[in-house]
Steps between C-alpha positions, in 0.01 A plus 500: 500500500831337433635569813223275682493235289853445568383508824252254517726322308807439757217452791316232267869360435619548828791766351378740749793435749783541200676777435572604144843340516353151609261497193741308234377781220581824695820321642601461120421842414669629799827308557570249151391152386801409644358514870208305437479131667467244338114491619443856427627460122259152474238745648529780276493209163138418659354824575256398768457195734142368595183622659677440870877493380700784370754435194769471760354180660415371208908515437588381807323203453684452162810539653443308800325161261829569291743651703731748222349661187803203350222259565209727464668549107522127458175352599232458193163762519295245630688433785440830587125481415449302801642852738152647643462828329719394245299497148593485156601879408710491859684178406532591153652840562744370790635262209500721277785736707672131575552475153587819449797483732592169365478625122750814645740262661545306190558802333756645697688157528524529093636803570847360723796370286588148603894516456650249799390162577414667836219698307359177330479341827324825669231460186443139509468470902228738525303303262551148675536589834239775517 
């Protein structure tokens, strides 16, 4: 039963034509996070695109509106309200990891000693020029 439900699954979402590795959950499972595009890990934050669009398009139009997940992490949630297929438990959840990441790279900046002016300089310039 589980088997063709997946089944009529990838045909309704036009998966049919991927191979495990191409599906962004299997690929992580199989070879790392690390391997994952940048569309694939948007994808997998979203779970599932629309009734004509798989999670992966719905991504790719993120990243294309946007351009890097930089910009994706900096725009507000309604700004990505207005993304077809794009509600509010997909743009809540794709700021929530943005925030994430940012709360982790705060955190391991604490972490690094600042003892040359060089280091000072590294620490500011991210912050203004960024």
């Amino acid at each position: 039963m589980q088997q063709c439900r997946l089944v009529h699954m990838k045909k309704k979402l036009g998966l049919q034509n991927l191979n495990k590795s191409e599906m962004p959950r299997e690929k992580a499972l199989l070879s790392g996070m690390k391997y994952l595009t940048s569309e694939e890990l948007i994808a997998l934050l979203i779970r599932s695109g629309g009734s004509k669009v798989t999670a992966i398009d719905v991504a790719r139009s993120i990243l294309k509106k946007y351009g890097s997940l930089k910009n994706v992490a900096s725009i507000e949630i309604d700004e990505l309200l207005k993304i077809n297929n794009i509600g509010i438990a997909k743009a809540t959840s794709i700021k929530a990891a943005c925030e994430i990441a940012l709360r982790l790279k705060d955190n391991s900046e604490l972490i690094k000693k600042i003892t040359t002016p060089k280091d000072v300089y590294e620490y500011i310039y991210k912050d203004l020029y960024s």
